[in-house]
C-alpha positions in Angstrom: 37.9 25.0 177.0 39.8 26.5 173.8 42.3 28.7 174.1 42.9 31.2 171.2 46.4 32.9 170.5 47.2 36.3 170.5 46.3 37.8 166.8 49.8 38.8 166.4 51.1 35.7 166.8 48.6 33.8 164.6 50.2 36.7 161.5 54.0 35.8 162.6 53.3 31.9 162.0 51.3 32.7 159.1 54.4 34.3 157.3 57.0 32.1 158.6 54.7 28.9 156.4 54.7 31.6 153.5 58.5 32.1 153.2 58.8 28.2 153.8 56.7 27.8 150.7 58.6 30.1 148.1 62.2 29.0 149.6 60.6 25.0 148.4 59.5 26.4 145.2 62.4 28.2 144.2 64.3 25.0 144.8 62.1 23.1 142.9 62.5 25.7 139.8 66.6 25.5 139.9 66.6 21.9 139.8 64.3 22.1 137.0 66.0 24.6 134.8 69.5 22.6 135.7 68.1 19.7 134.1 66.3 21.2 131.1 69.6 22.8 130.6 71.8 19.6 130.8 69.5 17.8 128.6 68.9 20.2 126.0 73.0 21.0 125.8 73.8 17.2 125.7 71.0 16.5 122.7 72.7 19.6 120.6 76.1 18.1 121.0 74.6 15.2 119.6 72.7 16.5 116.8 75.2 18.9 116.1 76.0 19.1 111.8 78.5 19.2 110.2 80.5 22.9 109.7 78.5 24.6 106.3 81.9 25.9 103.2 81.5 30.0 103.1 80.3 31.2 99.8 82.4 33.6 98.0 83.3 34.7 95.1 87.2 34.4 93.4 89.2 36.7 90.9 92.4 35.5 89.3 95.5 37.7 89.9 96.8 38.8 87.0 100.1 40.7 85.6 99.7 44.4 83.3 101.5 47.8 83.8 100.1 50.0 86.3 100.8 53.6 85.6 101.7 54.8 89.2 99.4 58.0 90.3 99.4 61.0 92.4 96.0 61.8 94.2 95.3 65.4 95.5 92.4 68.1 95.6 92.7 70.9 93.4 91.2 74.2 92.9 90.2 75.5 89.2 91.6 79.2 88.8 91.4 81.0 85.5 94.2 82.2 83.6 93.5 85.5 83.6 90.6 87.9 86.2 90.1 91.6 85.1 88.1 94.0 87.5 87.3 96.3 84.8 88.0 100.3 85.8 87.1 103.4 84.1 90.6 105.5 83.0 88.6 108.8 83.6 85.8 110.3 85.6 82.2 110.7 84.3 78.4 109.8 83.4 77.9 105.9 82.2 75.6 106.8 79.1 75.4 103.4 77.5 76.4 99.7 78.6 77.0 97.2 75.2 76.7 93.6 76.6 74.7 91.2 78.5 75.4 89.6 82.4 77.5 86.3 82.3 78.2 87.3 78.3 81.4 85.9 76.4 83.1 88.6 75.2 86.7 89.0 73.2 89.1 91.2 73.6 88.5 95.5 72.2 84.7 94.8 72.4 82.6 97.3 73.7 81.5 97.6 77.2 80.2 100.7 78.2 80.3 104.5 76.8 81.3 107.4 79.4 79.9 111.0 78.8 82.0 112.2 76.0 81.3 115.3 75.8 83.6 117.1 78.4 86.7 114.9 76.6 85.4 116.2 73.1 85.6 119.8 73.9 89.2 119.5 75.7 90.3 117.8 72.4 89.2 120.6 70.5 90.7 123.2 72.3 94.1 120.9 72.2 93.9 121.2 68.3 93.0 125.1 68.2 96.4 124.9 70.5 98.4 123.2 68.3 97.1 125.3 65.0 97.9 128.5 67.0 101.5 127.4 67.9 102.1 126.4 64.3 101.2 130.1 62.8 103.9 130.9 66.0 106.2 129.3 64.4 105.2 130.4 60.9 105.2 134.1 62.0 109.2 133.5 63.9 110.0 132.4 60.5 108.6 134.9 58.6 110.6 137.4 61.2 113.9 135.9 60.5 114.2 136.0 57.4 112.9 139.2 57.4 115.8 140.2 59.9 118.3 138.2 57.6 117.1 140.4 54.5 118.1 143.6 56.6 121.3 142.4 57.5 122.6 141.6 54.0 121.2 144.8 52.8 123.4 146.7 55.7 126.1 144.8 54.6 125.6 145.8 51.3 125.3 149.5 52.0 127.8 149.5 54.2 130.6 148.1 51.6 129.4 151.2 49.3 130.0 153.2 52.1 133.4 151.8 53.1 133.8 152.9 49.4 132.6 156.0 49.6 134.8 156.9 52.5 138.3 155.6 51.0 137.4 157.9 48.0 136.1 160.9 50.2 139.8 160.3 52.2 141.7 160.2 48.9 140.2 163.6 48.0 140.7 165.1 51.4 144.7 164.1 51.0 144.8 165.7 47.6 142.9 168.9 48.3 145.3 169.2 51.3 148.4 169.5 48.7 146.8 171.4 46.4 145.9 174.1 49.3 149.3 173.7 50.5 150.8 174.7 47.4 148.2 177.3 46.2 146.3 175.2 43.7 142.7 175.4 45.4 141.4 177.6 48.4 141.5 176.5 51.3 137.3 176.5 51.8 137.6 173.5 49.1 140.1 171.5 51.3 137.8 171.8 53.9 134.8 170.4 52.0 136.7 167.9 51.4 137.7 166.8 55.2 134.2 167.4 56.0 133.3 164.9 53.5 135.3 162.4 54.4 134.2 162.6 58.1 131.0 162.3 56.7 131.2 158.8 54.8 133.2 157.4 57.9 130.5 158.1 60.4 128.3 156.8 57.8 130.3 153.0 57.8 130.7 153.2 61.4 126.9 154.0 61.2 126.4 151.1 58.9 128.5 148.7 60.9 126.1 149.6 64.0 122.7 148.6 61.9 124.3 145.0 60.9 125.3 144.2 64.7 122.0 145.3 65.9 120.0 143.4 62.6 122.4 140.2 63.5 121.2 140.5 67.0 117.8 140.5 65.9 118.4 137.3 63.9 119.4 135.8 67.1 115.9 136.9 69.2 114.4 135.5 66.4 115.6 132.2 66.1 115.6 132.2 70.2 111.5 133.0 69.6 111.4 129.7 67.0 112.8 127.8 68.8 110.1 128.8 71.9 107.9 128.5 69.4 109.3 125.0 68.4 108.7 123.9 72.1 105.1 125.4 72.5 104.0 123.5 69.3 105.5 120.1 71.2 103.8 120.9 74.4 100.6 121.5 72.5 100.7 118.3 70.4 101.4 116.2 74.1 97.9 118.4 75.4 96.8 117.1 72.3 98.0 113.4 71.9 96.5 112.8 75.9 93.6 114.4 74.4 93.0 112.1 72.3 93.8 109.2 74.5 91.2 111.2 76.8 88.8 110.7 74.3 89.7 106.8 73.8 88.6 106.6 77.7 85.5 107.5 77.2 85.4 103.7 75.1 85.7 100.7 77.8 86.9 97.7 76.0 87.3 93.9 77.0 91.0 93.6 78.0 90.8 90.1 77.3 88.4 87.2 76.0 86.3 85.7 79.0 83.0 85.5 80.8 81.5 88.4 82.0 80.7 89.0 85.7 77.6 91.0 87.3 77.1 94.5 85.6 78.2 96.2 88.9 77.7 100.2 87.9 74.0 100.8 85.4 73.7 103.6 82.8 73.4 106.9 84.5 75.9 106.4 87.3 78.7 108.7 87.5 82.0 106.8 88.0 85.7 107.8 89.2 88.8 107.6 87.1 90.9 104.5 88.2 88.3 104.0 91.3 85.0 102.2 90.8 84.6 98.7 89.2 82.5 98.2 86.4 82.3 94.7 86.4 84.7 91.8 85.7 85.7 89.2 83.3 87.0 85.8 83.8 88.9 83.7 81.0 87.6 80.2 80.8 89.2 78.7 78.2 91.9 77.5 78.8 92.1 77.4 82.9 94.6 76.3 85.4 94.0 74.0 88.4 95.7 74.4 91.4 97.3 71.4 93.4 99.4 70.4 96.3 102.1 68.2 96.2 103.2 66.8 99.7 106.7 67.1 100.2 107.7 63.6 100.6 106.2 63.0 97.2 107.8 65.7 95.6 111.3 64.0 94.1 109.1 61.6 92.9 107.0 64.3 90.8 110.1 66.1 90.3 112.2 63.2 88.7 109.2 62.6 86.5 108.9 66.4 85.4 112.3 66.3 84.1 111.7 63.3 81.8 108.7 64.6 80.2 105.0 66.5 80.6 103.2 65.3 83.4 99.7 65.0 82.7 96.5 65.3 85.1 92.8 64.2 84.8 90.3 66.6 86.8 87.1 64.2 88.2 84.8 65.3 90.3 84.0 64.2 94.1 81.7 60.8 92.4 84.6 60.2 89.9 82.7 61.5 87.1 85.6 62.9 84.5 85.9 66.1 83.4 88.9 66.8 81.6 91.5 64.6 80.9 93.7 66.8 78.7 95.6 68.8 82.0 99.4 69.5 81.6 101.9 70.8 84.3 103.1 74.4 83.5 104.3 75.2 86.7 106.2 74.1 89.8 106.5 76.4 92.6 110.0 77.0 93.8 109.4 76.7 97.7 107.9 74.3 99.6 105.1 75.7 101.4 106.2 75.6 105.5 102.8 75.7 107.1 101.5 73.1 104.8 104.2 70.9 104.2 103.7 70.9 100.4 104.5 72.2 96.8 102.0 74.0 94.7 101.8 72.8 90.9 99.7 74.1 88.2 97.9 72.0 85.3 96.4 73.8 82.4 93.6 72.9 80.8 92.0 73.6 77.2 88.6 73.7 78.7 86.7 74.1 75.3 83.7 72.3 76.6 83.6 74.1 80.1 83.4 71.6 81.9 86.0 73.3 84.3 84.6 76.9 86.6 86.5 79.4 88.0 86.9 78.5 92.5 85.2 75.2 91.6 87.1 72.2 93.5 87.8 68.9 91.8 89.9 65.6 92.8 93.0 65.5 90.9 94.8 62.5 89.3 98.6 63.0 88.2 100.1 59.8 86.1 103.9 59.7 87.3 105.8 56.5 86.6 104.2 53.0 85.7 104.6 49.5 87.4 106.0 47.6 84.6 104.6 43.7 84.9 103.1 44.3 88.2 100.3 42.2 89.4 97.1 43.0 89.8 93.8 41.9 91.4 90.3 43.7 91.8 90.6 46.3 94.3 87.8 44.8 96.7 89.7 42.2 97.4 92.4 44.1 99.4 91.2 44.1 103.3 92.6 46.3 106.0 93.2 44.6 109.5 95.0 45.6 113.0 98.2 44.1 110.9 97.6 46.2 107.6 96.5 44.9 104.3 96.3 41.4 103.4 94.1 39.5 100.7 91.9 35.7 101.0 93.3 33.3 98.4 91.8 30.1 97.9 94.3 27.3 97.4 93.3 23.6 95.1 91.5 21.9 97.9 89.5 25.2 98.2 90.4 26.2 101.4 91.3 30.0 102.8 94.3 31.4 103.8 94.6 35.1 105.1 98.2 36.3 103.3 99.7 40.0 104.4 100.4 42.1 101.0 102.1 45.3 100.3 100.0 47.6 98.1 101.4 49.6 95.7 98.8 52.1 93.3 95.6 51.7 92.3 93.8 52.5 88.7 90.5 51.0 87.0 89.2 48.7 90.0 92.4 47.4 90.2 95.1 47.2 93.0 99.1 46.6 92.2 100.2 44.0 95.2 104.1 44.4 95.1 104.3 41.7 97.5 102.1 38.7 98.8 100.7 37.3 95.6 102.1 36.0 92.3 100.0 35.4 88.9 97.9 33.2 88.6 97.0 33.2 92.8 92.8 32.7 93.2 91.7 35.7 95.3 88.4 36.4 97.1 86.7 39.6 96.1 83.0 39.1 97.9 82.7 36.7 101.0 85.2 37.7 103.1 83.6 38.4 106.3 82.7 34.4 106.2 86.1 33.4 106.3 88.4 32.1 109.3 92.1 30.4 108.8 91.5 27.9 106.4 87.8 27.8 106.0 86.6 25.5 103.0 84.7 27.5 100.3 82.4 27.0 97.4 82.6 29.6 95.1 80.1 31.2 93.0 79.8 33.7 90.2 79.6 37.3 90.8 76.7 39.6 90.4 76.7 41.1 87.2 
């Protein structure tokens, strides 16, 4: 008689073989791996070659002067910027030149309505003609008024005359009626003449004061007159400068902006922009000098011009011909540095108003320094330092101190002497005296 198990008990000896099974096989697999691992690693250290030299490539260091450089950004600014104004009020009836046009100085821009201008300087010359007949007509009275006095004065010595003799006769007649000679109606007519030619000079003296006073009122009305003809002549001298407005002229040679007010608009004196002009040629570039560089640049300022090349971002040149006109006289507290200007001659335009450029200064040169390419200066955790290659052409790592850089080559004021064989390409091969085998460079 067979006796069968439960079915859950048959299931719990079934899995109990199962995990048996994978705990043997996963032993099995460990040793294997262990020993494919051991053998392999013991076979490599056996065939294991011999250590490969690094490839690179060697420059000699060599000895020239190195002109020692300032680097900064700089911004091109023109000379001189004009936003050109009309000086009076009016109708734009004409505009002489082009967008973007290159103008010189006194050419003609644009024509404002000259009509109202015309007719003011008109009446300012009927103003000026009228004053002058004034003064013509104060003359005329004056010496008129002069003529009348002398004539008074002249009358009035014949009467001064006239009276001695007239008294004369009176005294006479009066004796000769006192002792019987004439009547005494004859002495009478003779007092009454006398009377008569006395109240004739004191008559006479009366006219001159009043003709001399005359004189005076009209020299007082000349000289009014005088004054009138000056004001007039001022009406008519800003007139004519009036009249000049109406003309806008370049006030300098440049570049013309956007035409920003079109034939037919009506401007304001002193108010509305017409357009602007930039001058080109020559320019200035703005730079900044950091402070802690600034005795250097200073020091070399005082022996002599410093001069500046303008390159763009890729190095491309632009100008080479820059000069330093000015130094600013503060140091800039927010910044830290000095603002310089270089001037340029620009003739080729090459240089635009707000454009930015990279800016090299030449201060002082490195006489005798020595040089090697500038790729073959590295930068590690330590600083700089530079692969030469001794005789038995192995590598050494040697710390430098760098001084400027110019052409694609570095000045090393410390680490390596003439002569010294320096890696420029290959670098990343080397260790502590790594054996090399050198090879040309790429042309």
């Amino acid at each position: 008689m067979t006796i069968e198990a439960p079915p859950g008990q048959v299931s719990q000896v079934r899995e109990k073989k199962t995990s048996h099974a994978r705990l043997i096989l996963l032993v099995l697999f460990a040793c294997v791996a262990a020993g494919t691992y051991f053998f392999f690693n013991k076979h490599e250290k056996k065939e294991a070659r011999p250590k490969r030299s690094a490839v690179v490539t060697l420059a000699t260091a060599t000895v020239r002067d190195v002109p020692e450089q300032l680097h900064s950004i700089g911004n091109v600014v023109p000379l001189q910027q004009v936003s050109v104004k009309p000086r009076i009020g009016g109708r734009v009836v004409n505009v002489h030149f082009t967008e973007g046009q290159i103008v010189k100085k006194r050419d003609l821009l644009f024509t404002i309505d000259p009509r109202p201008s015309r007719a003011a300087l008109m009446q300012a010359e009927s103003e000026v003609a009228k004053q002058e007949a004034m003064i013509a007509q104060a003359k005329a009275a004056i010496a008129k008024d002069q003529a009348t006095v002398e004539q008074t004065k002249a009358n009035l010595k014949r009467d001064v005359a006239l009276a001695r003799q007239a008294e004369r006769d009176a005294q006479r007649f009066d004796f000769l009626a006192n002792a019987g000679a004439v009547s005494q109606m004859d002495k009478e007519a003779r007092e009454t003449k006398m009377e008569s030619t006395t109240a004739t000079v004191e008559a006479g003296r009366a006219t001159i004061l009043n003709a001399e006073a005359q004189v005076t009122v009209d020299r007082a009305n000349l000289k009014n007159a005088y004054a009138q003809l000056e004001a007039a002549k001022a009406t008519l001298q800003n007139a004519k400068i009036q009249m000049g407005f109406t003309t806008v002229n370049a006030p300098i040679d440049g570049r013309t902006g956007h035409i920003l007010v079109l034939k037919g608009n009506v401007v304001r004196a002193d108010e509305d922009i017409l357009t602007t002009i930039v001058q080109t040629a020559p320019i200035y570039v703005e730079l900044s000098v950091p402070q802690e560089q600034f005795r250097k640049v200073q020091a070399c300022s005082e022996k002599g011009v410093l001069t500046v090349r303008a390159t763009r971002s890729n190095g491309q040149v632009l100008a080479t011909d820059g000069k330093v006109t000015f130094i600013d006289n503060t140091v800039d507290n927010t910044t830290g540095t000095v603002k310089l200007k270089a001037i340029f001659d620009n003739k080729d335009k090459a240089l635009w108003p707000s454009q930015y450029v990279d800016v090299v200064m030449n201060l002082d040169s490195i006489r005798n320094a020595v040089v090697v390419p500038t790729q073959a200066v590295q930068t590690g955790q330590k600083g700089q330092f530079i692969w030469i290659v001794h005789p038995d052409k192995s590598a050494h790592m040697v710390p430098v101190t760098v001084g400027p850089a110019i052409d694609g080559v570095t000045a090393i004021l410390s680490g390596v002497k003439a002569g010294d064989q320096v890696v420029t390409d290959g670098q990343i091969q080397l260790a502590e005296g790594t054996k090399v085998k050198v090879t040309e460079p790429v042309p």
